[in-house]
C-alpha positions as a LaTeX table, in Angstrom:
\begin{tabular}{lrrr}
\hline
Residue & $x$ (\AA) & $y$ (\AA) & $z$ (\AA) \\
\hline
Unk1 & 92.94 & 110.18 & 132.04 \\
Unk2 & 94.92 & 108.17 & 129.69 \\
Unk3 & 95.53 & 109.88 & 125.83 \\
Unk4 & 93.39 & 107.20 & 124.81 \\
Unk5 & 90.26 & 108.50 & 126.15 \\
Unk6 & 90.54 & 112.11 & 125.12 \\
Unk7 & 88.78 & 113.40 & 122.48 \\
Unk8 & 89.92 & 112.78 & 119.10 \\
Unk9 & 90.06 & 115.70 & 116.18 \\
Unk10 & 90.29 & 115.75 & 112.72 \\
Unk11 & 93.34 & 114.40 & 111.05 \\
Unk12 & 94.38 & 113.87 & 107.26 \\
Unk13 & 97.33 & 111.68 & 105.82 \\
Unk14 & 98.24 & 112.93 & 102.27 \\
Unk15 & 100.81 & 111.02 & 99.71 \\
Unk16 & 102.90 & 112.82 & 97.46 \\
Unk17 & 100.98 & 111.12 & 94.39 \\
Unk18 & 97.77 & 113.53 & 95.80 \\
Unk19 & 95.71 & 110.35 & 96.92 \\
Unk20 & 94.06 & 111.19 & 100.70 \\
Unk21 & 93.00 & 109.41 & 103.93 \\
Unk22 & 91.01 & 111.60 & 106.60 \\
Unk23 & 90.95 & 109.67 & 110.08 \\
Unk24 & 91.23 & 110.94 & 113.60 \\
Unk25 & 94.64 & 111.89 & 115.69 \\
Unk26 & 96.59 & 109.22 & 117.21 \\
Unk27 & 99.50 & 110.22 & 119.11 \\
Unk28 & 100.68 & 113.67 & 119.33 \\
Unk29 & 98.56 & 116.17 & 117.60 \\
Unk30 & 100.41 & 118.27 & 114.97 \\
Unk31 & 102.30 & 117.77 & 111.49 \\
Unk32 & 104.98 & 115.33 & 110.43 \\
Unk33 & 106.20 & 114.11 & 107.03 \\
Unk34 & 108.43 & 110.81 & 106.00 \\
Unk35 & 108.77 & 107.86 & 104.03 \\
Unk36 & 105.15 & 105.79 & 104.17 \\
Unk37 & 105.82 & 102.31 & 104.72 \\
Unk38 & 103.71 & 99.17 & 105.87 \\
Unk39 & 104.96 & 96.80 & 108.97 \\
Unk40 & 103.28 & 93.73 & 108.31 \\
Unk41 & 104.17 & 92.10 & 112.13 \\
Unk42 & 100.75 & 91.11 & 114.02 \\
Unk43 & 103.09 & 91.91 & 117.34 \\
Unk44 & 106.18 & 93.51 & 118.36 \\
Unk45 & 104.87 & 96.79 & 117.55 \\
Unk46 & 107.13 & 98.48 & 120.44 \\
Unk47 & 110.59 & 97.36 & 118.76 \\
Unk48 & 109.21 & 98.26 & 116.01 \\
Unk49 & 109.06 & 101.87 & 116.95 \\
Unk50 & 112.42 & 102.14 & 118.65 \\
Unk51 & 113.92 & 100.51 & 115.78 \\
Unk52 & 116.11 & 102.78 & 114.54 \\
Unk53 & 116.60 & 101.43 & 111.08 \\
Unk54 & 112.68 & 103.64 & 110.89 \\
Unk55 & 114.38 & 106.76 & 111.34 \\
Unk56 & 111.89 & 109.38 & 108.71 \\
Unk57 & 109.71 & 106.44 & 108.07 \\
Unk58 & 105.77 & 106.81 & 108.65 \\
Unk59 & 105.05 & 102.86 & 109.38 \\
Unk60 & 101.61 & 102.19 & 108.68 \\
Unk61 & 100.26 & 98.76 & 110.54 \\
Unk62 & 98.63 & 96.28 & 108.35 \\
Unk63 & 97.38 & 94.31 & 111.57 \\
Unk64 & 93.78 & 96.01 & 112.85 \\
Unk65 & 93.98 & 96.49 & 115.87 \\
Unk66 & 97.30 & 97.79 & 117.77 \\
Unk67 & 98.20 & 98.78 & 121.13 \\
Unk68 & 96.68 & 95.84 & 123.26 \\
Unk69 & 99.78 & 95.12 & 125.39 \\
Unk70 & 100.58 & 98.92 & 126.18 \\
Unk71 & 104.13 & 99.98 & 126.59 \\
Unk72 & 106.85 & 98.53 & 129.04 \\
Unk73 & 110.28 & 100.08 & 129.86 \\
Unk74 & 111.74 & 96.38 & 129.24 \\
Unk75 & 110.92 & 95.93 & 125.14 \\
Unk76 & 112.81 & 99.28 & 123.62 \\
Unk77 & 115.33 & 98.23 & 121.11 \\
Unk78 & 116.95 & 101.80 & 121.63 \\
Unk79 & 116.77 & 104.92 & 123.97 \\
Unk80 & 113.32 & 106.58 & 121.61 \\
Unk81 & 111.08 & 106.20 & 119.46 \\
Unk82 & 112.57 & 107.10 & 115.58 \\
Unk83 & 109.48 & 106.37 & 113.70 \\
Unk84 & 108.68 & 109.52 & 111.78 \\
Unk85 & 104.78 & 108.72 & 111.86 \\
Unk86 & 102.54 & 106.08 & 112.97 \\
Unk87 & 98.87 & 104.78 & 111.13 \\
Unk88 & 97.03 & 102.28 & 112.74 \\
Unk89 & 92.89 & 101.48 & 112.11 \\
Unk90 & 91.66 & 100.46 & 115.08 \\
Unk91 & 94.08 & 101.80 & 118.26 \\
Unk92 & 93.08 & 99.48 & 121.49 \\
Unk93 & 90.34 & 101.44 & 124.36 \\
Unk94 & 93.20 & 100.30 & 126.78 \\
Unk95 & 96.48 & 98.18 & 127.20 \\
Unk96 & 95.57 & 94.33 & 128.46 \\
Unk97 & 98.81 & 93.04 & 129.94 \\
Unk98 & 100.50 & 92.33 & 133.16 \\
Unk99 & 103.54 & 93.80 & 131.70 \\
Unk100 & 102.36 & 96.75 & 130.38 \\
Unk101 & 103.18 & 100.14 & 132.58 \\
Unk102 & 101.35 & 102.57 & 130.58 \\
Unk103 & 99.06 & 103.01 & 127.06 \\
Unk104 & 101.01 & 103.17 & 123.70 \\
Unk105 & 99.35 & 105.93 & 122.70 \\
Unk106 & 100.53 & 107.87 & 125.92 \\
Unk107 & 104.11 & 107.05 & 124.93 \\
Unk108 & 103.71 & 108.46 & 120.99 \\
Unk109 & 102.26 & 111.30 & 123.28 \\
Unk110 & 104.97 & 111.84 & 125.58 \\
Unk111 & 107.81 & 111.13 & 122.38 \\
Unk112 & 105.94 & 113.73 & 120.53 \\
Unk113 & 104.95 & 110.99 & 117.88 \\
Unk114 & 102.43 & 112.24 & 115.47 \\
Unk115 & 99.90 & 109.54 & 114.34 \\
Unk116 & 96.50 & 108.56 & 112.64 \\
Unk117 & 94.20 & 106.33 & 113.15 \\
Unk118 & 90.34 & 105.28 & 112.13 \\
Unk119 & 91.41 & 104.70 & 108.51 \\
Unk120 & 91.25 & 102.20 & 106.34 \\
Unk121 & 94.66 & 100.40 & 106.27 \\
Unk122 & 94.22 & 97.79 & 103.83 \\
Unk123 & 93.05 & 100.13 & 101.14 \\
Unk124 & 96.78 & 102.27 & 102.26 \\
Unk125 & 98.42 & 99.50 & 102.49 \\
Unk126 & 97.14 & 98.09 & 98.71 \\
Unk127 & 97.76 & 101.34 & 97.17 \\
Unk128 & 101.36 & 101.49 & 98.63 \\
Unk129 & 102.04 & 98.12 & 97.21 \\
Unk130 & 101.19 & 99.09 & 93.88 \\
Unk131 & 102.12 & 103.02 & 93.50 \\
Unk132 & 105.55 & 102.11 & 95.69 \\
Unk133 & 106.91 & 103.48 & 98.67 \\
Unk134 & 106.34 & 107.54 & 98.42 \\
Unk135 & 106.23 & 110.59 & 100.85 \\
Unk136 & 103.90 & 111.09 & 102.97 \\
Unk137 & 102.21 & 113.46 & 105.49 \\
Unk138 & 100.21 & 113.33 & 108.83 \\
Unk139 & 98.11 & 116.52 & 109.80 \\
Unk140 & 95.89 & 116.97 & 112.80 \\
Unk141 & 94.42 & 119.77 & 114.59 \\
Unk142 & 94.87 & 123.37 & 113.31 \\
Unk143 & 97.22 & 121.71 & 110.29 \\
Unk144 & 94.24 & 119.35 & 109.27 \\
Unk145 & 91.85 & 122.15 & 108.03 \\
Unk146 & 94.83 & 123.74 & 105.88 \\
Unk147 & 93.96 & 123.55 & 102.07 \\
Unk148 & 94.93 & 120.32 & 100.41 \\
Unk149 & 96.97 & 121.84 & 98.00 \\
Unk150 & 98.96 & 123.19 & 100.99 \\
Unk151 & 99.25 & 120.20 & 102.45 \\
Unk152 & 100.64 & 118.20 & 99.39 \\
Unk153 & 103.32 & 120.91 & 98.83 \\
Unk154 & 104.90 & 119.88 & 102.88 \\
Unk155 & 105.36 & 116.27 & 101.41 \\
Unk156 & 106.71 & 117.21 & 98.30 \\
Unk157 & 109.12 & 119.16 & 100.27 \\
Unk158 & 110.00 & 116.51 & 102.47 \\
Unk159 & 113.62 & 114.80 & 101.23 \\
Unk160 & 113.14 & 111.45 & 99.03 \\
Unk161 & 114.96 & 108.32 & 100.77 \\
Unk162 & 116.76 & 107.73 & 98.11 \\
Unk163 & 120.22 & 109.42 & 98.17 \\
Unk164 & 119.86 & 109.60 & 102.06 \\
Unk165 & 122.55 & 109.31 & 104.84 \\
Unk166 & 120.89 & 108.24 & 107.68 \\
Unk167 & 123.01 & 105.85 & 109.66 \\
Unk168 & 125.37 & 108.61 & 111.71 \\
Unk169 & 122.15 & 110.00 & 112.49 \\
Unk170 & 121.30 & 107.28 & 114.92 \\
Unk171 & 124.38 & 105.97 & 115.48 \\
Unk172 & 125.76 & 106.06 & 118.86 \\
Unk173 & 127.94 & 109.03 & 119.94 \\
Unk174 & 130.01 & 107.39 & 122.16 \\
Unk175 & 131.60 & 103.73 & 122.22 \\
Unk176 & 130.73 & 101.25 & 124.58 \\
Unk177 & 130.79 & 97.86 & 125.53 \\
Unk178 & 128.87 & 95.31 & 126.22 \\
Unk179 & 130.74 & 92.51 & 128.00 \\
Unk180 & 130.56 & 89.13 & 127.45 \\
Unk181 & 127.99 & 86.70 & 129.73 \\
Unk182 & 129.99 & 84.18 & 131.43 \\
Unk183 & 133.61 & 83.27 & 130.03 \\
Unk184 & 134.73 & 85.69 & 127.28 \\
Unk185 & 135.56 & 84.07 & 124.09 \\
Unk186 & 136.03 & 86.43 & 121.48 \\
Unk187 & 136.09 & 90.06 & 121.14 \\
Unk188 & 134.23 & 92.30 & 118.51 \\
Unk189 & 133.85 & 95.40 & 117.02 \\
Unk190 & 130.45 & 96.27 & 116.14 \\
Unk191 & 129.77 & 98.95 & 113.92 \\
Unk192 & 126.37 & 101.07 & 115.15 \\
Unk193 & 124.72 & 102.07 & 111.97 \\
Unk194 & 121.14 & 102.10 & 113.90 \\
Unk195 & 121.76 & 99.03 & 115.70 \\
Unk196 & 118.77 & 96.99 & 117.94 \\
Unk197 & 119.78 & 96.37 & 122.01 \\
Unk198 & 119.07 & 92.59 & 121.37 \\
Unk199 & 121.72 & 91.94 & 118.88 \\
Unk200 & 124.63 & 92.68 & 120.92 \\
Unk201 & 122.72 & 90.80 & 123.57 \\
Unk202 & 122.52 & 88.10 & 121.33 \\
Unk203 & 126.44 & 88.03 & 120.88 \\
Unk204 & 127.19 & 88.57 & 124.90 \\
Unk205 & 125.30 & 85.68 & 125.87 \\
Unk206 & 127.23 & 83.43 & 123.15 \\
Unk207 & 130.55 & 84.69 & 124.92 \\
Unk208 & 131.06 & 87.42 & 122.89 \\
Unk209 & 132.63 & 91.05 & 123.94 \\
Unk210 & 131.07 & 93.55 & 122.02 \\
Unk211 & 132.74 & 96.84 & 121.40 \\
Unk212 & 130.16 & 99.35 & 120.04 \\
Unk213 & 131.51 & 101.75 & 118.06 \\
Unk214 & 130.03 & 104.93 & 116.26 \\
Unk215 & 129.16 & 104.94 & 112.44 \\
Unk216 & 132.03 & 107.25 & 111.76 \\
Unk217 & 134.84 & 105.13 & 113.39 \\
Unk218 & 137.73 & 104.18 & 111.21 \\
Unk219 & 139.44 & 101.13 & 110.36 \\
Unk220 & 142.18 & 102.35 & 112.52 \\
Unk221 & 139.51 & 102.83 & 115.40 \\
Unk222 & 138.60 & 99.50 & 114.48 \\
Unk223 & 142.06 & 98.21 & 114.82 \\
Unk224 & 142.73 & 100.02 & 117.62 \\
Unk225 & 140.83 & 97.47 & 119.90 \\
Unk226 & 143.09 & 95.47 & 122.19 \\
Unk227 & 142.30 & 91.33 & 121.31 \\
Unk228 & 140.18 & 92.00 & 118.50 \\
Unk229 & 138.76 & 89.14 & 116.63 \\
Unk230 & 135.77 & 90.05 & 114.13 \\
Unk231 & 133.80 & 92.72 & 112.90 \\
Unk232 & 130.11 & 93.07 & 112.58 \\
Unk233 & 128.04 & 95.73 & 110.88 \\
Unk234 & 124.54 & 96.56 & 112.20 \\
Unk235 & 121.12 & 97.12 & 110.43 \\
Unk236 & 120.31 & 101.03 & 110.12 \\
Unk237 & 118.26 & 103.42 & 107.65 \\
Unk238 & 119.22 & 105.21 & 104.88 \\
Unk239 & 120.39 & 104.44 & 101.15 \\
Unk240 & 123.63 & 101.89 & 100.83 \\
Unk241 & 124.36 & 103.57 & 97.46 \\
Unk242 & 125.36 & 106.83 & 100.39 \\
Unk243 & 127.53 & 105.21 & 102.91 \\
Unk244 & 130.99 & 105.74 & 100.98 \\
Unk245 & 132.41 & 105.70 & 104.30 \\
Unk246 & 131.14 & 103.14 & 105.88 \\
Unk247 & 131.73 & 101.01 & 102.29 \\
Unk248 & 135.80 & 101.93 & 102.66 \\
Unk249 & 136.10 & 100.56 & 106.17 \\
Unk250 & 134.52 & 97.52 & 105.65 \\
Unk251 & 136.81 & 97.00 & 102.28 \\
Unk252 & 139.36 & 97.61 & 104.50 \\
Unk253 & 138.21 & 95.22 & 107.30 \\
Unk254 & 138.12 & 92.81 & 104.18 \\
Unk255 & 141.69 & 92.95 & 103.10 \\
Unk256 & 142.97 & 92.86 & 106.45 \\
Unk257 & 141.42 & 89.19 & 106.43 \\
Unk258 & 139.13 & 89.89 & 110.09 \\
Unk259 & 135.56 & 87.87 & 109.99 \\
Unk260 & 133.22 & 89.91 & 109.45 \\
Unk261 & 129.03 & 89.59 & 109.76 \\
Unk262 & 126.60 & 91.94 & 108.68 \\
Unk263 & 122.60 & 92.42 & 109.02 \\
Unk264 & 120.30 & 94.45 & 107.01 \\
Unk265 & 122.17 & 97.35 & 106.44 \\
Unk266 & 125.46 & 95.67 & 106.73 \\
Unk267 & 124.64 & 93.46 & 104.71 \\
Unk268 & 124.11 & 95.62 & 101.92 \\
Unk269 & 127.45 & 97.43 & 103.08 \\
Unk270 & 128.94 & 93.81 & 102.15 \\
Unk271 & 127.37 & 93.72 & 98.68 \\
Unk272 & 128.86 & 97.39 & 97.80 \\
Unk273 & 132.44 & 96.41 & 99.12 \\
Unk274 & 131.84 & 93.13 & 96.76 \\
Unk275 & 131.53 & 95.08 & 94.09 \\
Unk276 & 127.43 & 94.94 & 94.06 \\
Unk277 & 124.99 & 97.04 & 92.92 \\
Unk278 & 122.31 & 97.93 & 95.23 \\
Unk279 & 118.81 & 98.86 & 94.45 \\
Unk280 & 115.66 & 100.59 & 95.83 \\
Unk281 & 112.41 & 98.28 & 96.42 \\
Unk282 & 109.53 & 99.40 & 95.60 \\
Unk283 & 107.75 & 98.88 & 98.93 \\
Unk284 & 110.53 & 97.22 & 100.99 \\
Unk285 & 110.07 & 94.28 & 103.25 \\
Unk286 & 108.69 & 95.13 & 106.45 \\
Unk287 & 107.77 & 92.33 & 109.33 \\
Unk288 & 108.00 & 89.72 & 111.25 \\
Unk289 & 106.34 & 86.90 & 109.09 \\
Unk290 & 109.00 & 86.52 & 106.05 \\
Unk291 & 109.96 & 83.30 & 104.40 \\
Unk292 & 114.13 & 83.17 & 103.41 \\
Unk293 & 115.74 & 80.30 & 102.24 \\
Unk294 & 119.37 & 79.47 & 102.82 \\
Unk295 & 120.44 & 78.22 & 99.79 \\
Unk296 & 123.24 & 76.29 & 101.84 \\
Unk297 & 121.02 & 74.21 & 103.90 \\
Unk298 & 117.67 & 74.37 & 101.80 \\
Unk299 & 116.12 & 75.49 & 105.27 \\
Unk300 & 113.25 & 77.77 & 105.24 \\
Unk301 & 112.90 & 79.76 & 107.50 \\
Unk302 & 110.15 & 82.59 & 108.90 \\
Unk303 & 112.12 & 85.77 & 109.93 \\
Unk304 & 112.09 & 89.44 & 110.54 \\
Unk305 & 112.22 & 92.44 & 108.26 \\
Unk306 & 113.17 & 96.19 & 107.67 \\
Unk307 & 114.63 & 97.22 & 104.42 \\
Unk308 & 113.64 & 98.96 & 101.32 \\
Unk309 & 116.80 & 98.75 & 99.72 \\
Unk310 & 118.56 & 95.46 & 98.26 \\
Unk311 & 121.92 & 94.15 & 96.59 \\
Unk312 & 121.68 & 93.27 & 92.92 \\
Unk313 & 124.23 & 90.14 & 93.23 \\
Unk314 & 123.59 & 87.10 & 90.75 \\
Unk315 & 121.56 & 84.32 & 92.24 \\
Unk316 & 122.76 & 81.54 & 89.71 \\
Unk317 & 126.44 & 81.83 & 89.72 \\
Unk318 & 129.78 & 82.77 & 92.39 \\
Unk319 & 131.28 & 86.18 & 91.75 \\
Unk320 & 135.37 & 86.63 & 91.64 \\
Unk321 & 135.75 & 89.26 & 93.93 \\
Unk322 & 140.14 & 90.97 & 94.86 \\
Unk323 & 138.72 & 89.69 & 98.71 \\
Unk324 & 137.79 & 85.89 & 97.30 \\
Unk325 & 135.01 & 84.32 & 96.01 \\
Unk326 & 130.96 & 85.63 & 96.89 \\
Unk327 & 127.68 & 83.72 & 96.12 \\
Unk328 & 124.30 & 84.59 & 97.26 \\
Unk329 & 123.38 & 82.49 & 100.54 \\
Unk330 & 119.90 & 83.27 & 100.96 \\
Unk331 & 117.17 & 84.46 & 98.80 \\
Unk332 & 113.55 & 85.95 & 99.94 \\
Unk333 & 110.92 & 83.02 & 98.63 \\
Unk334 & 108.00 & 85.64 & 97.97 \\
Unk335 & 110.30 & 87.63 & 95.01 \\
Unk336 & 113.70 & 86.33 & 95.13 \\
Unk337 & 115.59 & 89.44 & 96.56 \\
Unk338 & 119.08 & 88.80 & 97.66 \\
Unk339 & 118.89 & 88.05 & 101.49 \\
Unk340 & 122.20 & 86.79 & 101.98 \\
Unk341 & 126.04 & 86.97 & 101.13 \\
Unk342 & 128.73 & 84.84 & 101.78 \\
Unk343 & 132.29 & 85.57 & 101.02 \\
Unk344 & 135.15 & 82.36 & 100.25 \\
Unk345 & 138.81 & 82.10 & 100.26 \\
Unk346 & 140.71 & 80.50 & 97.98 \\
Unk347 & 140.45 & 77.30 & 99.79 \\
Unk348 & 136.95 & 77.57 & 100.42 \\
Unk349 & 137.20 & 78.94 & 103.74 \\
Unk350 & 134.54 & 81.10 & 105.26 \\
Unk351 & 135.73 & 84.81 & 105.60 \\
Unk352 & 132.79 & 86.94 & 106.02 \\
Unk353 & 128.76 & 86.65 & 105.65 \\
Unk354 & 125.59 & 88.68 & 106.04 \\
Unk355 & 121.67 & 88.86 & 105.82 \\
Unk356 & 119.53 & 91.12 & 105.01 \\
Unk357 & 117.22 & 89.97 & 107.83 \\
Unk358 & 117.56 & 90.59 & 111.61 \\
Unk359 & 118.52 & 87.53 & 113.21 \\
Unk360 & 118.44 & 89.10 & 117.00 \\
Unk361 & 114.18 & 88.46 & 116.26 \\
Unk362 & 113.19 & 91.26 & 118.24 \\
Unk363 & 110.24 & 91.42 & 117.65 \\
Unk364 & 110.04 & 88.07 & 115.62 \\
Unk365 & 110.51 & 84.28 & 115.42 \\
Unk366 & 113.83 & 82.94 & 116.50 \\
Unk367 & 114.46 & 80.43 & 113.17 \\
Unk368 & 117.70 & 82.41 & 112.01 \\
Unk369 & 118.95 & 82.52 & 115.77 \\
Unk370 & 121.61 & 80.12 & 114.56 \\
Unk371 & 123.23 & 82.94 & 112.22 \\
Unk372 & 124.86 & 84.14 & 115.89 \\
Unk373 & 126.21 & 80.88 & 116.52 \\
Unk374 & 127.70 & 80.52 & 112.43 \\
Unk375 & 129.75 & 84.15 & 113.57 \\
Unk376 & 131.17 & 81.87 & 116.92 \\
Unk377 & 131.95 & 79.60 & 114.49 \\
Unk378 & 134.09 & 82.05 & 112.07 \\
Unk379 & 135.85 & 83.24 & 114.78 \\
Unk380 & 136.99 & 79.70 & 116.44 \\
Unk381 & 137.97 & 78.68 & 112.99 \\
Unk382 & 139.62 & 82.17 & 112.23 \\
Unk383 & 141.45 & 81.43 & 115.96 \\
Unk384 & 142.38 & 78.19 & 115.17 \\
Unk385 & 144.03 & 79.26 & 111.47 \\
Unk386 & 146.08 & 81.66 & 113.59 \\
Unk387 & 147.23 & 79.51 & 116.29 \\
Unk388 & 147.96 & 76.73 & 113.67 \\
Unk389 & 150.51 & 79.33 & 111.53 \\
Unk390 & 152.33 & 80.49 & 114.69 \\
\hline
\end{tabular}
């Protein structure tokens, strides 16, 4: 019998500002506590999960109904499931897909994922957008019939996500590579701050060697890398204003003139080293349905989210930066957040770029796909500089 079709008990979710949801288990039965958020993709639900950059988030679902294509062993964007908590409404009676090798709700099961469900999302997911992203708690079985009060002290507990390292967390332990698909053209180091199995995937197939390296590698370890022609930072969780580390290395990657491309989390890496500010939104982007302009092209395109944080860079002038000369490349067209850096020479040369979006698409349209080839690009042209001057 599939966890689907066992009973279902009593479960609560409580927010730190004392508003409460009652529902039924989802998942694992038991306690958990974490930063609520709300994922508005319609699909993709199973990269969301393994999607490290969720690490001590409870994602609640805006779409209804979740857990219609089950769970395959071919879709993980990492080696678990790093969602703290997961709130759906209406969790499907059974998987429908020829792909699908078991139930969702078997895998929060076996991954000891505690969830919710039979509550009323939208009424969550309105209350989140105007109170802000805040603590939250899941509670089911014997924790569910605890006192209230009780209850709301274990989220208050819980550590805020602002101020929070994260990204050595779920960063790899070991490096690794993933070689190139046909000829290889380039070779890169790519920094795993939470990163997603498709991005380096995306690089490989564009003829790219991809050295994965741990969050707490050095410019040195950086260096260190026989051929080395760029430097990429991945998306990951936790608060940019934290990652002094991670900040000096990519300064350092800066001065030492290697291309560099960042998403999400790298990009706001790239801000910091700029000089930037960063900021905490109050509920974050989250999805697979969100419009981006790049300024450069006056494209718009429809592209994946994850990030509750943001770089406060001027969008209506270039900044004078000791690394050259960084404008704003790409701006979010539903509240004109910062989704995009590029960095200049003197000449006008491109030397490094990010986005605060996930390119790789996984889950998610492909529009920004190109963003893999404008790295190939950088490279070649950083290639040809040096071949030119020798």
């Amino acid at each position: 019998m599939t966890a689907a079709l066992h009973l279902r008990e009593p479960a609560v979710l409580v927010l730190e500002d004392g508003r409460t949801f009652t529902g039924r288990s989802y998942g694992s039965r038991g306690e958990t506590v974490g930063e609520a958020v709300f994922c508005t993709a319609m699909t993709g639900y199973q990269e969301t999960l393994t999607d490290p950059s969720y690490h001590r988030q409870v994602v609640v679902m805006t779409a209804p109904h979740v857990g219609n294509t089950g769970w395959n062993d071919e879709d993980d964007e990492s080696s678990r499931i790093w969602v703290s908590g997961y709130v759906v409404r209406d969790p499907a009676l059974r998987p429908s897909s020829w792909r699908s090798q078991r139930s969702l709700e078997d895998e929060l099961v076996t991954q000891g994922v505690v969830g919710i469900c039979d509550i009323d999302t939208r009424a969550l997911t309105r209350h989140l957008r105007e109170r802000g992203a805040m603590r939250v708690g899941i509670f089911s079985g014997e924790d569910a019939r605890m006192p209230s009060a009780h209850l709301l002290e274990r989220v208050t507990a819980a550590p805020a996500m602002a101020g929070a390292s994260l990204a050595q967390e779920v960063s790899t332990d070991e490096a690794y590579v993933v070689e190139a698909v046909g000829e290889r053209r380039f070779t890169v180091a790519a920094i795993d701050l939470g990163i997603k199995a498709m991005t380096p995937h995306q690089m490989a197939q564009r003829g790219i060697e991809v050295h994965v390296l741990p969050a707490t590698s050095t410019f040195e370890d950086i260096n260190a890398i026989d051929g080395l022609d760029g430097v990429f930072f991945s998306n990951g969780p936790g608060d940019p204003s934290a990652a002094d580390h991670e900040v000096g290395v990519l300064r350092e990657t800066l001065a030492a003139g290697i291309p560099f491309f960042g998403i999400c989390f790298g990009n706001q890496l790239l801000g910091r080293a700029l000089g930037f500010g960063t900021f905490k939104l109050k509920y974050g982007h989250r999805g697979i349905n969100q419009p981006v302009m790049d300024r450069r092209t006056r494209k718009v395109e429809v592209t994946a989210h994850n990030h509750g944080f943001a770089v406060d860079a001027p969008l209506d002038k270039d900044t004078e930066t000791e690394f050259g000369t960084a404008s704003v490349s790409h701006v979010c067209l539903n509240d004109d957040v910062v989704e995009g850096l590029e960095l200049r020479s003197a000449s006008g040369e491109l030397t490094a770029f990010s986005v605060q979006y996930h390119p790789e698409a996984a889950a998610g349209p492909h529009d920004a796909a190109y963003l893999f080839d404008r790295f190939v690009d950088l490279l070649q042209q950083q290639t040809t500089s040096e071949g030119a001057n020798a």
